[in-house]
N, C-alpha and C positions, 0 to 999 in steps of 0.2 A: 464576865458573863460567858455563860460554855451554853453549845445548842447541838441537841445532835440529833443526825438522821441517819436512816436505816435507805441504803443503794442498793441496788443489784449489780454485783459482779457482773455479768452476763451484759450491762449494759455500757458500765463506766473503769474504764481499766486501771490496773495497777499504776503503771507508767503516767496515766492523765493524775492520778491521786498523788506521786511522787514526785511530782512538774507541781502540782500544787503546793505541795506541803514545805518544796525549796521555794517556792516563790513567796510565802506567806510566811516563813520560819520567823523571820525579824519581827514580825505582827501577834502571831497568833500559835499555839499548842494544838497540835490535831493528835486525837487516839483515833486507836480504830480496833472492834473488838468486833472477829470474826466471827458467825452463827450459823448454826447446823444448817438451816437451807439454804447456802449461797450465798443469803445477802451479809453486810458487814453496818452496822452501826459506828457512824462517824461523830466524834466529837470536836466540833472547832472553840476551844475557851482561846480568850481576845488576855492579852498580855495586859498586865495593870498598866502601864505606860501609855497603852494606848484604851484603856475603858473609855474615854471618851466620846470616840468612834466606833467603839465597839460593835453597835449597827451594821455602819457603812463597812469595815473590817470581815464581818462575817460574810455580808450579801455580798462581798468581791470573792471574798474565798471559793465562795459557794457558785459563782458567775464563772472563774477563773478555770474553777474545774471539770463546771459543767463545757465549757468553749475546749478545752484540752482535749479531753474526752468527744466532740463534734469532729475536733478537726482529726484527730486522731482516726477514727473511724472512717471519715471521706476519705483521708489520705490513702487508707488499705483498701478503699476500691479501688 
C-alpha cells in the first residue's frame, strides 16, 4: 500500500523528513517529488513484509514525523 501527501517545506523540515525516513527505513519506502510552489509530495509505500500493518506503518510514519518536525521547531526557539 503507498499513500501520499503534499507538506509545506516552510512548515516541516528536511532534517524532521530525514529522522523519519531512518527511523521507518526497515518498515516502509518514502519518495519525495519536489513541486514548483515549495511544497513536496511525499510517498510512504509499507514494505510487503510488513502489508499487514500497513495502516498502523503509515499513521506512525506519518505521527513520527509530524512530532520531529514539533519538536524540531520548539527546540529553535
Amino acid at each position: 500500500m503507498a499513500l501520499t501527501r503534499c507538506i509545506d517545506n516552510a512548515l516541516y523540515s528536511r532534517k524532521a523528513l530525514a529522522d523519519a525516513r531512518e527511523a521507518y527505513a526497515q518498515y516502509c519506502v518514502i519518495r519525495t517529488v519536489p513541486r514548483p510552489d515549495g511544497l513536496v509530495d511525499i510517498t510512504v509505500e509499507v514494505k510487503p513484509d510488513y502489508d499487514q500493518e500497513s495502516r498502523q506503518v503509515t499513521l506512525e510514519f506519518w505521527n513520527f514525523f509530524l512530532d520531529t518536525a514539533c519538536q524540531q521547531r520548539i527546540e529553535s526557539v
